[in-house]
C-alpha positions as CSV (number, residue, x, y, z in Angstrom):
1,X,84.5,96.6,84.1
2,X,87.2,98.1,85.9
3,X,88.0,100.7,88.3
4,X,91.5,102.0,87.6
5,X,93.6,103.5,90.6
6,X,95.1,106.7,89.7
7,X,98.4,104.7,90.1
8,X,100.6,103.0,87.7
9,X,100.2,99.8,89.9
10,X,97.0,98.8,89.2
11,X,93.1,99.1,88.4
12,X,92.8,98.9,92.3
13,X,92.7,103.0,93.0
14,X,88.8,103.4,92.3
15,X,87.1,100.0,94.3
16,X,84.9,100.7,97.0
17,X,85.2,97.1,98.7
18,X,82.8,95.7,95.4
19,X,84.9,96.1,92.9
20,X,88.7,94.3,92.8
21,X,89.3,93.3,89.1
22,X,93.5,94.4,89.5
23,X,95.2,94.8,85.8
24,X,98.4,96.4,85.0
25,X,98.5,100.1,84.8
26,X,102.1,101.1,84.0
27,X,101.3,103.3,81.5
28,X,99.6,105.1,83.8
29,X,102.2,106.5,85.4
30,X,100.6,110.2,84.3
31,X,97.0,110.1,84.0
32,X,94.9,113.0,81.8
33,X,93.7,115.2,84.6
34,X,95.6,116.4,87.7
35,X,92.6,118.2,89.8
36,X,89.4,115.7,89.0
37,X,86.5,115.1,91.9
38,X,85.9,111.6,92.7
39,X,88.2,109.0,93.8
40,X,88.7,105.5,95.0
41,X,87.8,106.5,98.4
42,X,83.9,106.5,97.6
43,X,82.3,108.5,100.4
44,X,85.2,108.7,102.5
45,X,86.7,111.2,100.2
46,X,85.2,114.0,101.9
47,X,86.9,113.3,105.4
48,X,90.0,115.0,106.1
49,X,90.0,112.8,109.6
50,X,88.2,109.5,109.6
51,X,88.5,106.9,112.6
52,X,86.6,103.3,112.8
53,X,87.2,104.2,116.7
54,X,87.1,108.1,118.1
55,X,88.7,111.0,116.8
56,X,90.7,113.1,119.5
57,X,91.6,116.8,118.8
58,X,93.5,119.2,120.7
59,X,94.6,122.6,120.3
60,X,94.8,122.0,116.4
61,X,93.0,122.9,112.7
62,X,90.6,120.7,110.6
63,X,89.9,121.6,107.5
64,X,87.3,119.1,105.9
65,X,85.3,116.9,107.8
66,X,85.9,114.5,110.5
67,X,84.1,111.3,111.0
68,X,84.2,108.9,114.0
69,X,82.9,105.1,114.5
70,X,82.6,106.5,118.2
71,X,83.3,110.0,119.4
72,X,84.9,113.0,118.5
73,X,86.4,115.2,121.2
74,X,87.4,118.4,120.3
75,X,89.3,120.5,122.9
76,X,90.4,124.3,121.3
77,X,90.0,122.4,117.9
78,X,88.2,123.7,114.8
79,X,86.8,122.1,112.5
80,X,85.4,123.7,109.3
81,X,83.4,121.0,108.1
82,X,80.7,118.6,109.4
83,X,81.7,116.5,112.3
84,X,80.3,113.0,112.1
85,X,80.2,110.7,115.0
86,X,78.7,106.8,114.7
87,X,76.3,108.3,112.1
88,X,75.4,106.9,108.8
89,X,77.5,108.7,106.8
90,X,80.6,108.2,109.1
91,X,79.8,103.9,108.7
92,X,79.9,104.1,105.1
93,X,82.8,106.2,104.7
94,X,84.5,103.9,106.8
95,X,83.5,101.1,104.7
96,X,84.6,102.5,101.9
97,X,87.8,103.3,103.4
98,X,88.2,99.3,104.2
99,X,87.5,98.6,100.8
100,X,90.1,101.1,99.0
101,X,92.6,100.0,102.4
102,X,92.7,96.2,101.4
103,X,92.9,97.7,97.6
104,X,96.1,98.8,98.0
105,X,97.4,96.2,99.9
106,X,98.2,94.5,96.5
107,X,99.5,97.2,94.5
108,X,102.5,95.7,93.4
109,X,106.1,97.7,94.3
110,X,108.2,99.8,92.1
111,X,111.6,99.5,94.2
112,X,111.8,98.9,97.9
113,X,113.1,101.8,100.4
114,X,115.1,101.4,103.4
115,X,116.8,104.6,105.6
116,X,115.2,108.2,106.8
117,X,114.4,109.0,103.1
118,X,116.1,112.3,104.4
119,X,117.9,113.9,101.1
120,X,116.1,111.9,99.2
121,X,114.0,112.9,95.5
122,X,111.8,110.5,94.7
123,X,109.4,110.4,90.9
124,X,106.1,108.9,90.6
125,X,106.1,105.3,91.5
126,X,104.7,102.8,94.0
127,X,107.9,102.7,96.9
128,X,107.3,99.8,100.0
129,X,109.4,99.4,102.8
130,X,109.0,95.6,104.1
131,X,109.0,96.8,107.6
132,X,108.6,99.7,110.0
133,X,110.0,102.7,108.1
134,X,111.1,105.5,110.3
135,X,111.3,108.7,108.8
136,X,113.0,112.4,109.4
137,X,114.8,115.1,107.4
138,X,113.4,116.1,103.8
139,X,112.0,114.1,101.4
140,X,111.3,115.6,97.8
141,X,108.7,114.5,95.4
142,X,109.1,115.8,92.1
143,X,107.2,114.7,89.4
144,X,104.5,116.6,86.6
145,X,100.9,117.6,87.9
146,X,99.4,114.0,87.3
147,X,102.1,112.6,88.7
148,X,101.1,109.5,91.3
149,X,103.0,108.5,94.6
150,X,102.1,105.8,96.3
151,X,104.4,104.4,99.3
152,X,103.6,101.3,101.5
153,X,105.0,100.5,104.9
154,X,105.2,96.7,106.2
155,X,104.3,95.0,103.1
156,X,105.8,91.7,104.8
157,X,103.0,92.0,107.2
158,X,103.4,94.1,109.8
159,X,105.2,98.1,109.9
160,X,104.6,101.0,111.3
161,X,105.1,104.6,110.3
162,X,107.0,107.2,112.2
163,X,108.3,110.4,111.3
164,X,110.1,112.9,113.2
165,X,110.9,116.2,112.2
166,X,109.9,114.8,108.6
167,X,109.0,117.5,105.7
168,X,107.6,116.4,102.4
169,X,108.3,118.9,99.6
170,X,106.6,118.7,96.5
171,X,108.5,119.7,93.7
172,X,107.8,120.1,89.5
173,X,104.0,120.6,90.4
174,X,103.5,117.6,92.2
175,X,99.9,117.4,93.7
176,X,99.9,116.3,97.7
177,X,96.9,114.5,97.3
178,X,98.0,112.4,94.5
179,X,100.5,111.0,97.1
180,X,99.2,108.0,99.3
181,X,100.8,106.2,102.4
182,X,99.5,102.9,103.4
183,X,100.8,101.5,106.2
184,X,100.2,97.9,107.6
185,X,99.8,99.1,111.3
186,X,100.2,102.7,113.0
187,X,101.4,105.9,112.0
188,X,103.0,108.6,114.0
189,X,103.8,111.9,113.0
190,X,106.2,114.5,115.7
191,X,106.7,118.2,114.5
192,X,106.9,116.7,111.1
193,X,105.4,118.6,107.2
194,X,103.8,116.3,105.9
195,X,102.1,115.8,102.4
196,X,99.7,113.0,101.1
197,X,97.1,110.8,102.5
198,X,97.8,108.3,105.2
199,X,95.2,104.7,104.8
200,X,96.4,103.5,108.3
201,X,96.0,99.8,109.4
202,X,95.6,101.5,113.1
203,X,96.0,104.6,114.9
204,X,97.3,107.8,113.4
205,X,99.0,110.4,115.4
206,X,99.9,114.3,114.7
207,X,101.8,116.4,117.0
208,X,102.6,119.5,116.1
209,X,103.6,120.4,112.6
210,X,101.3,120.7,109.1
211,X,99.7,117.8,107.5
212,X,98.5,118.5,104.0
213,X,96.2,115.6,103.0
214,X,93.9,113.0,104.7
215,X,94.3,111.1,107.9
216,X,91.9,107.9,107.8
217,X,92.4,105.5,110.6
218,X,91.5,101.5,111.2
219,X,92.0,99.7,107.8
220,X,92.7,96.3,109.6
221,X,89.3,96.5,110.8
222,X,85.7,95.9,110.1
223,X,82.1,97.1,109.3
224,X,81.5,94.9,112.2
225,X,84.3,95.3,114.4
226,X,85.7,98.9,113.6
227,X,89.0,99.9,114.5
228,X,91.4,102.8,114.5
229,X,91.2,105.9,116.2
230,X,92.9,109.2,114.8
231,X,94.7,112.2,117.7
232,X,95.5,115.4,117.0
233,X,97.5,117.8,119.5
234,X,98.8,121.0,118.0
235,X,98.9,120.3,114.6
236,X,97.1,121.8,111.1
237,X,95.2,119.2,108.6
238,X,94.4,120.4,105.4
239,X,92.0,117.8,103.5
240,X,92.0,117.0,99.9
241,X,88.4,117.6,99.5
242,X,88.3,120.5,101.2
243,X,91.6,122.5,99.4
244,X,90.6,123.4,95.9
245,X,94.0,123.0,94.3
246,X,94.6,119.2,95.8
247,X,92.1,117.3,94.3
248,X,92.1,113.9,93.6
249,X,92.1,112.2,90.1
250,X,88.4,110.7,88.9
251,X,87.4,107.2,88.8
252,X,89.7,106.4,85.5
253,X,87.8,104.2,83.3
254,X,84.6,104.4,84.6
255,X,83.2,106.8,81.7
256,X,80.2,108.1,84.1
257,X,81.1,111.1,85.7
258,X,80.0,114.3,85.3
259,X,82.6,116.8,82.8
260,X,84.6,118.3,85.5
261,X,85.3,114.2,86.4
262,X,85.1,112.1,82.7
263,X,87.8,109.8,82.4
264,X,90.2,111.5,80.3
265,X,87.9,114.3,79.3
266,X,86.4,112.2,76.4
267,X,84.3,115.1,74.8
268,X,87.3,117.1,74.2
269,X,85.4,120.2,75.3
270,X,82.7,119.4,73.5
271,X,79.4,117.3,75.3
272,X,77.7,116.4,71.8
273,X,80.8,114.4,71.7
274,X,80.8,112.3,74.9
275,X,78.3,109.5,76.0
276,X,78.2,110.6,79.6
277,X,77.3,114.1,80.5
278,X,73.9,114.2,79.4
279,X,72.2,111.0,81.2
280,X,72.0,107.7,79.9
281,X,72.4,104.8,82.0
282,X,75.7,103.1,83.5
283,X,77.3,100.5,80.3
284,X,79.9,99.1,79.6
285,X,82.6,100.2,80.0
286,X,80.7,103.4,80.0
287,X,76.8,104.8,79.9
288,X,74.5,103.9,77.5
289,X,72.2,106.5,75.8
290,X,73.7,109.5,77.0
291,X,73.6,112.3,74.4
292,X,70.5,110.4,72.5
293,X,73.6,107.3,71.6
């Protein structure tokens, strides 16, 4: 059975570190449903900041929760969700975040970027720079509702992110959190509006400026040895989980979610029709006995 990422690249999007059966997805560029609950994050979905290490913020806005392998230090920061430090739930979101982290590290690329990206419009696709990419100006993503962005930064190995005075605009309905950036080591964003998630091989860094998605931190490290740590000064983070209209897609192909998340809404409307919503037990590819089948 396989977990399909939300990307055309590959059934990688949905593997919490268990899972990594990888088949092509390019007909899933658009996928049924643009605003579905669960993703391949697992239990880290929930965490608009999440940090193998600790979790500094100062003078800035959470919205969603924040988890820590360590500490978090909050200095005229608020925080409207649960703040988790070194607890259980913050260890296996973090796991989690390893597993969908190495997922992603063989998506496969669309076309390969170099430059700013400033003036740029970009459609749905998977977009790698080989090395460090260093960002500024605007950047346009334009694509349907279910469109899917993914970008990845130092897929020879080593890269770091960095954007200055960088502003992401969605455009033709495009959903920020359907927009990923994996990068291979650091990310660092100065007065920059930015939109998508960030899966970070090591440190993230905000100053100033908006950041519409999810910061998670230490991909390059371990249950054992956790890495990563995640500083905010002066800036506003606006979670997926936590902003109603940026959800992420469902598990696609997994055929056991509740309605609101069912792999391309197989009941049409109608629950006599599907094999999930009323109980039954997890199949092949879907759930077995649901609806009395």
């Amino acid at each position: 059975m396989a977990y399909c990422w939300k990307s055309l690249s590959s059934c990688v999007r949905a593997i919490p570190a268990r899972l990594a059966v990888v088949v092509p997805l390019v007909a899933l560029l658009y996928l049924p449903s643009p605003a579905l609950a669960s993703s391949f994050l697992g239990s880290a979905e929930t965490f608009a900041v999440l940090a193998g290490g600790a979790v500094t913020c100062t003078g800035s806005a959470i919205t969603g929760d924040v988890g820590a392998g360590t500490v978090v230090t909050q200095t005229n920061c608020t925080v409207s969700g649960t703040v988790h430090q070194g607890d259980a739930a913050a260890l296996q979101a973090y796991s989690d975040f390893l597993g969908a982290y190495a997922a992603l590290a063989s998506s496969p690329c669309d076309q390969t970027l170099t430059g700013t990206l400033a003036g740029v419009t970009l459609t749905p696709g998977v977009y790698c720079f080989g090395a460090a990419a260093t960002l500024t100006g605007t950047l346009t993503l334009k694509g349907p509702v279910n469109g899917i962005w993914l970008f990845k930064i130092g897929t020879l190995g080593t890269g770091a992110l960095t954007g200055t005075n960088f502003s992401v605009v969605m455009a033709g309905g495009g959903q920020a959190c359907n927009v990923d950036w994996w990068v291979a080591q650091a990310a660092t964003l100065t007065t920059s509006n930015f939109q998508g998630t960030i899966l970070a091989g090591a440190d993230i860094t905000v100053t100033g400026g908006t950041f519409n998605g999810d910061a998670l931190a230490g991909g390059t490290g371990s249950t054992s040895v956790p890495t990563g740590a995640v500083t905010l000064t002066g800036a506003a983070v606006a979670g997926c989980e936590a902003t109603a209209t940026s959800s992420r897609h469902c598990n696609q192909g997994v055929g056991n979610g509740p309605e609101s998340c069912d792999p391309g809404n197989s009941n049409q409307g109608n629950p006599s029709r599907s094999n999930d919503e009323l109980g039954g037990t997890p199949g092949n590819p879907g759930r077995k006995g649901g609806n009395g089948k």
